[in-house]
N, C-alpha and C positions, 0 to 999 in steps of 0.2 A: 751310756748303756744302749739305748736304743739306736743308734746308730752305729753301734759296731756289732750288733746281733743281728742287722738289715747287712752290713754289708758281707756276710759269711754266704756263700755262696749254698751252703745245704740246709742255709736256712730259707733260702729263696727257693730251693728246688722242694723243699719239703711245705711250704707255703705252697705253690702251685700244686701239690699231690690231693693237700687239705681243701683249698679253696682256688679251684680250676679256672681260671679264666679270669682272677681277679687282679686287680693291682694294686689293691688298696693295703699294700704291707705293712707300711709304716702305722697303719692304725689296727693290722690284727695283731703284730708284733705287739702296740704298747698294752691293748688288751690282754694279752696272754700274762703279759709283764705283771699288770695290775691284779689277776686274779690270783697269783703267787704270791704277793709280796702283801697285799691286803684280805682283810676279813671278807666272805661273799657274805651279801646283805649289809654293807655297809654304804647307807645313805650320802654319808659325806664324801665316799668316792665316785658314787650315781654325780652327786652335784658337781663336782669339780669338771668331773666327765663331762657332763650336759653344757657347763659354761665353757673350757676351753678344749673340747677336744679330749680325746687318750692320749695323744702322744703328746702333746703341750702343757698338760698336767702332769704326764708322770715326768717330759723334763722340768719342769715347776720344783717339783718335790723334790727332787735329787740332784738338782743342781747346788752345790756347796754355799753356804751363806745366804740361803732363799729361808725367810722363816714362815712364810705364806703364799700358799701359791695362788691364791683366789680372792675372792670379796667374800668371799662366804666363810671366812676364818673365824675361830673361835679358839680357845683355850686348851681344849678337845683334842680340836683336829694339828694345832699343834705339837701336842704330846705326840700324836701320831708319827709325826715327819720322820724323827730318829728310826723309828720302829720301821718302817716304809724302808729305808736307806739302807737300815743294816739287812734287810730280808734280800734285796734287790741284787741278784748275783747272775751277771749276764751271762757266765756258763750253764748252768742252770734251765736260765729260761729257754736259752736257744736250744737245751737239750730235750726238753719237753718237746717242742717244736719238730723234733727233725724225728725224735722217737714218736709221736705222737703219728704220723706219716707213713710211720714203718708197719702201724695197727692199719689190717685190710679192711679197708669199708667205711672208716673214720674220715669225718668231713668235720671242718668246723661254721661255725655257721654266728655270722654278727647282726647287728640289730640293724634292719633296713635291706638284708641280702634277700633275695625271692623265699630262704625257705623260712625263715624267720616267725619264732610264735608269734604272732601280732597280740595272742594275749599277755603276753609279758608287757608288754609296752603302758599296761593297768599299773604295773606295779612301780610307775615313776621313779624314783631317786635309787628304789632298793630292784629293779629292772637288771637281770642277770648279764655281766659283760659281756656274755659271749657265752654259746654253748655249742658242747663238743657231742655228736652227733653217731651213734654204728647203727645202720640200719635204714628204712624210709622216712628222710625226713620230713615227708609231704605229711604225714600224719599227723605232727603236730598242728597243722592249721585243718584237721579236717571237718568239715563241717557240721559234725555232734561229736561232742566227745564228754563223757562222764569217768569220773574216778572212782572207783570201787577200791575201800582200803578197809584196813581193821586190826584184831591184834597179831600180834608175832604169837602169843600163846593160845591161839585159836582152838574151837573144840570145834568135834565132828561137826557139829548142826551150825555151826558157823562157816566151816568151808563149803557144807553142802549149799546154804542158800548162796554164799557166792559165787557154787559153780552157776547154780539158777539162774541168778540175775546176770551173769555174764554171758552166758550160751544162748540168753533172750535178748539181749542188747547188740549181739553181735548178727542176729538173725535180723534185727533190724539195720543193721550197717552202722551202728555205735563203737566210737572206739573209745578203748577202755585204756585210763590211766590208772596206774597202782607206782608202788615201791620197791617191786624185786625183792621185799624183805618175808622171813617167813611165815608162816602163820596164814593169813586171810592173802595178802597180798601176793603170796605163790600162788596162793589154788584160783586166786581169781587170773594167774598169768598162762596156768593150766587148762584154767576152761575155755581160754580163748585159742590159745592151739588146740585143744581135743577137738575145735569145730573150723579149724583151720583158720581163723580169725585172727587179726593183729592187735596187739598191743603195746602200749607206752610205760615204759620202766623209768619211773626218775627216779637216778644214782647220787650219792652223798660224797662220791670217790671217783678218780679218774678212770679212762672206761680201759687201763692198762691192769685194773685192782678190780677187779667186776666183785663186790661184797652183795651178800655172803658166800663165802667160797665156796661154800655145799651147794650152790646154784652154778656151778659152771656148765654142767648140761643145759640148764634152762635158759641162762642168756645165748648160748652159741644159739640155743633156738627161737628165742626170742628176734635175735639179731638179724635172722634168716627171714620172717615173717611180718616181726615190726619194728620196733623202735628202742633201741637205748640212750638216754640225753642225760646230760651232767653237765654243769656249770664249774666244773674243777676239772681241772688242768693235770694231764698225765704225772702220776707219781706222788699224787696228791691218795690219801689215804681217810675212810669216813670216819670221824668222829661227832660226839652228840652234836654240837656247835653245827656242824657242817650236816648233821642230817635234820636236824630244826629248819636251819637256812632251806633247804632244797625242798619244804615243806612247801612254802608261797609259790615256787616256780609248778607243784603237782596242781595247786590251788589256780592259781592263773590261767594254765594250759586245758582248762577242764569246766564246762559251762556247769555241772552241779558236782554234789559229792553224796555219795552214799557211804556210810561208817556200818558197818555189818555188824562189828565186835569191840569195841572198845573198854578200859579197865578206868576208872578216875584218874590215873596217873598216866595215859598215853598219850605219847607224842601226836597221835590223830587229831586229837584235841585241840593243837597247836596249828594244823591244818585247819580246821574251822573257823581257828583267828582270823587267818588270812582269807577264809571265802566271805567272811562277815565280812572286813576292809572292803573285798572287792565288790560284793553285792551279791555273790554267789550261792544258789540254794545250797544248802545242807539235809540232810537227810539221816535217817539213823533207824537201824534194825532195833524196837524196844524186846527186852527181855525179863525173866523171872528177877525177881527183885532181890532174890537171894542168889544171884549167878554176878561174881563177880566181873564176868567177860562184859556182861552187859551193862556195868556198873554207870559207865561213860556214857554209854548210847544213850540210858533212859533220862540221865540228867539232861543231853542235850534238846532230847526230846520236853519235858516235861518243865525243865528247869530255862532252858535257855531259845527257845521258840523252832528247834530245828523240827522239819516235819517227817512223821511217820511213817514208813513203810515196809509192809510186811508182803508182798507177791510183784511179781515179776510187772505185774502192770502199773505199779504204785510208783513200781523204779523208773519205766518207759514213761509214767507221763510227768516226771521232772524236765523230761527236753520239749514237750508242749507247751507252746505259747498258750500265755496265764490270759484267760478271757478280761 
């Protein structure tokens, strides 16, 4: 497989469109391969990866009559193999590839390339293979960056303080990570263009599928300004699974997190999992007790040690070194 999708000649020219100057084909090729055919956030393919390579593990796995490709085998990751085998359709991948090429402004971008979040590299085994990139990707390593996120079913007084804390964060030269989804996470992607400021979109979908559709205006502007990133491979389409997953990657990329509005059931929630693992402050807008928007916030506050904050300066001194 990987070697007959290296040697297609539009898949070599659409590799040099994505990733300029490089040569290292054989290992974005089996990366691409491997975000297709497997689960994102799966550790067992971080580890194979990390022992032998991408392109040595995915011929591991697909080579016929291989029941293990590693030392790190289990019962598990054998069930897996079939499942791996039958997903792996080299027309497919390289078509991803050469389409992915044809999107203006889309770089891909591997782990250890100059633009490379270096905060991903926290998240060891479950460490995103590769992410695909529209816009500045110097922004992901810039040197403060906070995530402003909250519910999709946001009320006025929830987008108003996120316009707040973003048009104050961005006055400080903060760049603001959110989800492109709607609710909190547009009006905080709003307030950062109303002040011409850039911002970071993590997508749950290839950036051929920009979700939610009613945001096509807003990513083309986004895209012009700041940043859109996803760890899914063109043609690939969000589902819950995949927008869980792309939770750790908003988490990683983002030295704190502020929850403006959250419900007891939101996936934000799941975002906090990941900045607990990684040591990452949390933070949370508390609310009336009888508002279910703030249902989440207050537990994280109250119930779960994340800290308070109510004005624009509570949010600025999350990026303050702790005396």
């Amino acid at each position: 497989m990987l070697d007959d999708i290296i040697s297609q000649k539009n898949v070599r020219d659409a590799l040099e469109i994505l990733r300029p100057g490089r040569d290292d084909n054989e290992d974005a090729v089996a990366r691409v391969a491997w975000s297709m055919i497997a689960d994102a956030n799966d550790a067992q393919v971080g580890a194979l990866i990390a022992e032998r390579g991408a392109a040595e593990a995915l011929r591991a796995v697909l080579q016929p009559g291989v029941r293990t490709p590693g030392a790190r085998d289990s019962r598990e990751l054998i069930e897996k193999i079939p499942r791996w085998r039958s997903n792996a359709v080299t027309a497919e991948v390289a078509a991803a590839i050469v389409k992915s090429s044809h999107l203006i402004g889309v770089r891909l971008i591997l782990p250890g390339d100059a633009g490379w979040s270096t905060g991903m590299d926290a998240l060891g085994n479950h460490r995103p293979l590769l992410l695909w990139t529209l816009g500045a990707a110097e922004l992901l390593n810039a040197p403060r960056r906070i995530a402003v996120i909250g519910a999709r079913a946001a009320t006025l007084d929830g987008e108003r303080r996120a316009h707040h804390f973003v048009t104050d964060l961005a006055a400080s030269g903060v760049v603001v990570n959110h989800s492109g989804q709607y609710g909190i996470d547009a009006a905080v992607a709003r307030a950062a263009l109303a002040v011409d400021a850039p911002s970071v979109a993590f997508l749950a979908g290839g950036l051929d599928r920009l979700t939610p559709y009613g945001h096509e205006a807003l990513f083309s502007r986004l895209a012009e300004t700041g940043l859109i990133v996803t760890e899914q491979s063109p043609g690939s389409t969000a589902t819950r699974w995949k927008l869980l997953a792309r939770n750790r990657l908003l988490a990683a990329n983002s030295h704190a997190i502020v929850i403006v509005e959250a419900g007891m059931r939101s996936s934000n929630l799941n975002v906090v999992g990941h900045a607990a693992l990684l040591d990452i402050p949390v933070a949370a807008v508390e609310g009336p007790d009888d508002a279910p928007a703030s249902a989440g916030c207050n537990f994280l506050v109250r119930e779960q040690g994340a800290i308070s904050v109510a004005s624009r300066a509570d949010v600025r001194a999350l990026l303050e070194p702790t005396p």
